[in-house]
KOLNU-773762 format. One record per residue (C-alpha): x, y, z. Coordinates in Angstrom, 3 decimals. Last residue first. Layout:
% residues N
ZAVO         x         y         z
ZAVO         X         Y         Z
...
This chain:
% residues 222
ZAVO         x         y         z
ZAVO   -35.427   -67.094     2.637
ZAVO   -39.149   -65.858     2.414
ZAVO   -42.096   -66.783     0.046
ZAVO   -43.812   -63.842    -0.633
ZAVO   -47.589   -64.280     0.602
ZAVO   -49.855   -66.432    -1.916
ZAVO   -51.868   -64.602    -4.349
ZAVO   -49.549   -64.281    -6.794
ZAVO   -48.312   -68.102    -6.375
ZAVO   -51.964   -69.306    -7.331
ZAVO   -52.108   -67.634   -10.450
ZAVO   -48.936   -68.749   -11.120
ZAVO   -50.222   -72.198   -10.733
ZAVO   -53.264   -71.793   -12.608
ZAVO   -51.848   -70.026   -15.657
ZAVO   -49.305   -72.883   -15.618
ZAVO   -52.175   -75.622   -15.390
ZAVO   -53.944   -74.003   -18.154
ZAVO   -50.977   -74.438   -20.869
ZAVO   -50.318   -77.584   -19.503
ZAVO   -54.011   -78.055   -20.754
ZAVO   -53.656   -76.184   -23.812
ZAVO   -50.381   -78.205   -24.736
ZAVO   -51.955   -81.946   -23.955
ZAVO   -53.308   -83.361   -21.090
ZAVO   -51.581   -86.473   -20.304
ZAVO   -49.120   -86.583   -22.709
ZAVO   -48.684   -82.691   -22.534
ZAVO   -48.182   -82.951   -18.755
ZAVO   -45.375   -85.498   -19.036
ZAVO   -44.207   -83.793   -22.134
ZAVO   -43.553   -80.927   -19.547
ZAVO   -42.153   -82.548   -16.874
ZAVO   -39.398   -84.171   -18.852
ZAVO   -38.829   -80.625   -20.843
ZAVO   -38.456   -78.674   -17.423
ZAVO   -35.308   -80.638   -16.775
ZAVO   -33.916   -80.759   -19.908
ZAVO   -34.409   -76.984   -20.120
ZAVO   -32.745   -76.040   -16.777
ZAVO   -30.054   -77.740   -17.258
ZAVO   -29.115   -79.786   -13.955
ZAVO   -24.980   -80.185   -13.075
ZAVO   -25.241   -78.307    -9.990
ZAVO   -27.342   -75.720   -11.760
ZAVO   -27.036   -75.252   -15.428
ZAVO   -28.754   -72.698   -17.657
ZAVO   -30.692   -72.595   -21.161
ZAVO   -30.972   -70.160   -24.131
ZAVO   -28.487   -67.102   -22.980
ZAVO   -28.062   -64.694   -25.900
ZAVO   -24.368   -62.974   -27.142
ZAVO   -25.217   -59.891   -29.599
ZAVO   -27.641   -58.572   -31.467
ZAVO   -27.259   -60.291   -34.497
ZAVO   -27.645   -63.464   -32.413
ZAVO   -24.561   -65.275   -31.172
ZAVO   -25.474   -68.021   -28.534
ZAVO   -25.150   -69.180   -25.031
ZAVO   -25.388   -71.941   -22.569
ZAVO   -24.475   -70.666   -19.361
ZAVO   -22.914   -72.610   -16.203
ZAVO   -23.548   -72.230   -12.641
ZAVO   -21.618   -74.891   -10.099
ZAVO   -22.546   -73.507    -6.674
ZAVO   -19.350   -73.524    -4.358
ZAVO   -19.897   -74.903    -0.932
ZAVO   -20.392   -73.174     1.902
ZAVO   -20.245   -69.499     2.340
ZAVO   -19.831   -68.093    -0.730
ZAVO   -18.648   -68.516    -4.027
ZAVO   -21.103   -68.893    -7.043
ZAVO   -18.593   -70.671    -9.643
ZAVO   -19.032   -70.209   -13.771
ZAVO   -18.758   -72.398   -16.994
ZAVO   -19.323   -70.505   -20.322
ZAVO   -20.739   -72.949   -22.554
ZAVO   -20.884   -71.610   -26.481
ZAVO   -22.655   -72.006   -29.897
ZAVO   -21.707   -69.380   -32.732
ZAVO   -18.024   -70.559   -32.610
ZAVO   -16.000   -68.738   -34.996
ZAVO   -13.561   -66.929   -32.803
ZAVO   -12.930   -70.679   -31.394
ZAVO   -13.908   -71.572   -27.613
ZAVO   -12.695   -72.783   -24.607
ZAVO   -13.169   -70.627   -21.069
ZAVO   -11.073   -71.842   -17.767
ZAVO   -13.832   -71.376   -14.908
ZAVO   -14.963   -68.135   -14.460
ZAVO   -15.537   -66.798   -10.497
ZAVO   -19.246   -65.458    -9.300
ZAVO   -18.906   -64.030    -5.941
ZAVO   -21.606   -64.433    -3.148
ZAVO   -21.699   -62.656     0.168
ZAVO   -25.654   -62.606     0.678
ZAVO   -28.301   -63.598    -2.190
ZAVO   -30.504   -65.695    -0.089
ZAVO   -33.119   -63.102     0.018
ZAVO   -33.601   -63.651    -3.894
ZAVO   -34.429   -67.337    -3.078
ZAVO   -38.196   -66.042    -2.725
ZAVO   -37.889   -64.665    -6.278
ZAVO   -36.677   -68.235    -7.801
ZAVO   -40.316   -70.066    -8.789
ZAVO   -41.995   -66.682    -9.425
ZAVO   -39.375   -65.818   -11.972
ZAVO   -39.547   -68.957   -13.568
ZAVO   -43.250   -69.264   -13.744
ZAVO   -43.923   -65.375   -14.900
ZAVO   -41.634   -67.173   -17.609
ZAVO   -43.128   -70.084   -18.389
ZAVO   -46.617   -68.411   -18.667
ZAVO   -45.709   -65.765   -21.218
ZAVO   -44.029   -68.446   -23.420
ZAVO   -46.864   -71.128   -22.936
ZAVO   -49.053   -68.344   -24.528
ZAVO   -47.334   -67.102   -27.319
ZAVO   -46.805   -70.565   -28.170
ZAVO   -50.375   -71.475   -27.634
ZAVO   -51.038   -68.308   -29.698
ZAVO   -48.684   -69.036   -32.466
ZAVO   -50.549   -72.692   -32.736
ZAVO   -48.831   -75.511   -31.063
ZAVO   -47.661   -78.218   -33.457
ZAVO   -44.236   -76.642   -33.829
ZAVO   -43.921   -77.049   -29.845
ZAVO   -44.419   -80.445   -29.356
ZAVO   -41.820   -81.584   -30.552
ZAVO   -39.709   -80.174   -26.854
ZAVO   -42.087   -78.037   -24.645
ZAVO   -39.203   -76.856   -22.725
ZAVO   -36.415   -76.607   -26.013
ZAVO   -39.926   -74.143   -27.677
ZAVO   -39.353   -72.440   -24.302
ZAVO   -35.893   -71.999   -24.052
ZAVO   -35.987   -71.263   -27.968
ZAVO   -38.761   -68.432   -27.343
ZAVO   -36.492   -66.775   -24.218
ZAVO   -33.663   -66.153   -26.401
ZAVO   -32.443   -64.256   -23.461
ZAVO   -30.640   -60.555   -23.274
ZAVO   -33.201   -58.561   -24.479
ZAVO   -35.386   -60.288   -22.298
ZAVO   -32.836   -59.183   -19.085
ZAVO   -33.522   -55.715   -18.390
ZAVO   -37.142   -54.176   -18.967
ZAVO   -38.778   -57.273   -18.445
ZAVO   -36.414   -58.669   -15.654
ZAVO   -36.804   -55.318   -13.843
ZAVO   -40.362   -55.297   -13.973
ZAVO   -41.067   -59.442   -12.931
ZAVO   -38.293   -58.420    -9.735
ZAVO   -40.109   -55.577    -8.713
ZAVO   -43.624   -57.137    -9.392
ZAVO   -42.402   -59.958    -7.340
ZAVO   -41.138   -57.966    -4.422
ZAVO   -39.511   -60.903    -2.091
ZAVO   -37.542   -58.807     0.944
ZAVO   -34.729   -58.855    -1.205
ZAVO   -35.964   -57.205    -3.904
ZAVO   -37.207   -54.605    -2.404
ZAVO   -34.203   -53.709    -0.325
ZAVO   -32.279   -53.753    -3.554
ZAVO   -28.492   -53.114    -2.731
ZAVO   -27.612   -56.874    -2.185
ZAVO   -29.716   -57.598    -5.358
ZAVO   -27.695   -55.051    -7.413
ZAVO   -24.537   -55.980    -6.421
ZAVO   -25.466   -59.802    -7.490
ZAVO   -26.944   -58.328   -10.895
ZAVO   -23.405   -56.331   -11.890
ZAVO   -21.646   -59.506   -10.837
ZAVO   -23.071   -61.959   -13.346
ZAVO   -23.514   -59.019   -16.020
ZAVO   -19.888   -58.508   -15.868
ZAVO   -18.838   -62.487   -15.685
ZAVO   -21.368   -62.935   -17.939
ZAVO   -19.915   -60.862   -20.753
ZAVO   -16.738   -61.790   -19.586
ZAVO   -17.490   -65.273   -20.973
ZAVO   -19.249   -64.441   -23.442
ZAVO   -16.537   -62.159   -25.428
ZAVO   -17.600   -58.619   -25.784
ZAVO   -17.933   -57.177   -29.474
ZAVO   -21.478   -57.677   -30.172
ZAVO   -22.312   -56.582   -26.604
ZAVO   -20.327   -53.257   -27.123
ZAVO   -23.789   -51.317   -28.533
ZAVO   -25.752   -52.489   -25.529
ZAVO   -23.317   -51.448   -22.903
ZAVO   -25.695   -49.948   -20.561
ZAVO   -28.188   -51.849   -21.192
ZAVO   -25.998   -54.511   -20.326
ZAVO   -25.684   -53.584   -17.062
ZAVO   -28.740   -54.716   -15.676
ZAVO   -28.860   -58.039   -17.172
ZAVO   -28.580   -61.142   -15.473
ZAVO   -31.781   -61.471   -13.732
ZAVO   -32.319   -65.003   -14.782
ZAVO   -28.326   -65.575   -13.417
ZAVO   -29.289   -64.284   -10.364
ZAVO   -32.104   -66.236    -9.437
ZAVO   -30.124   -69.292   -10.511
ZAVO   -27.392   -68.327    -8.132
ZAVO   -30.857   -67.862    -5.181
ZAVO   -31.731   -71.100    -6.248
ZAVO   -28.565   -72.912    -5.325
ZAVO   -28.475   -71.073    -1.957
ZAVO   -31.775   -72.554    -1.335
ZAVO   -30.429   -76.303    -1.615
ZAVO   -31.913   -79.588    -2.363
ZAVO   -35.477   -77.449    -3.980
ZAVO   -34.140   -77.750    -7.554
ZAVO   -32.905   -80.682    -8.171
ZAVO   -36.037   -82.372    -6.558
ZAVO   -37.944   -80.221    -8.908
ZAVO   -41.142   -78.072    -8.949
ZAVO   -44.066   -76.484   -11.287
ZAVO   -44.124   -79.178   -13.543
ZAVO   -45.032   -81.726   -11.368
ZAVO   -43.325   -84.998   -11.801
């Protein structure tokens, strides 16, 4: 399995474009920074969950496939809102506490130009869609959390859920699920496939060479 694509993720555009929004789930929390401590998860993506889709359908940019748009605005807005180093080290699995802090600093910078590359084309797909909560369970002392989410729209409604958890800072996203596929699980098989065979510095390499590849290609279109 490649580790740059997915059957569960290419079956349906729409389902990319929901993923799409929830990595660029964000915007208004900066906003609202000092009341993320206090906001419960699941309206806390609920907000940000609708904040980014209005934003999308008002970005001309965005839509039309601007990858240094959409790599600035999730720099600026959503890493302070991602635990982005345990969805990586969770991607790379055991492997990752023998990589040296650079490897890690590396596989971490390359894995995420990766994500957002891989979803910006299905940016343009974001159209009419709502994002509806599912019935939320959870104690006042849980630190660990699933908030469980629909993408409505025309068609069929797109199964999102969050893993999250409490950081000083607030609520963090760690992993996401798409039609019943984590995100993390499913980049971890590919991965330790490509570390078996070539080890960390040489998925490392193929990642750089992929998204190398993808900025000189023409924006992928919807």
């Amino acid at each position: 399995m490649s580790v740059t694509s997915s059957p569960a993720f290419t079956t349906r555009r729409v389902a990319l474009a929901a993923l799409a929004a929830v990595a660029l789930a964000g915007p208004l929390a900066s906003t609202v920074a000092r009341a993320a401590d206090a906001t419960a998860p699941d309206q806390l993506i609920k907000q940000v969950s609708t904040e980014v889709i209005d934003t999308v359908k008002a970005d001309k940019a965005i839509q039309g496939g601007d990858v240094s748009r959409i790599i600035a605005l999730v720099d600026t807005k959503v890493m302070p809102h991602v635990n982005f180093q345990r969805m990586t080290a969770s991607a790379v699995g055991r492997h990752w506490r023998t990589a040296t802090p650079d490897q890690q600093q590396k596989l971490q910078n390359e894995f995420k130009v990766l994500l957002v590359r891989t979803y910006s084309g299905a940016l343009t797909q974001v159209k009419d869609q709502t994002v509806q909560l599912k019935p939320f369970r959870a104690a006042p002392t849980d630190t660990e959390v699933v908030v469980r989410t629909e993408v409505k729209g025309k068609g069929e409604p797109i199964q999102l859920d969050y893993r999250l958890e409490k950081a000083d800072a607030g609520w963090k996203i760690y992993d996401v699920n798409v039609m019943g596929v984590w995100l993390v699980e499913q980049y971890k098989t590919s991965f330790a496939q490509e570390i078996g065979t070539v080890g960390v510095e040489g998925l490392i390499g193929k990642l750089a060479e992929k998204n190398k590849a993808a900025a000189a290609a023409p924006a992928a279109k919807g």
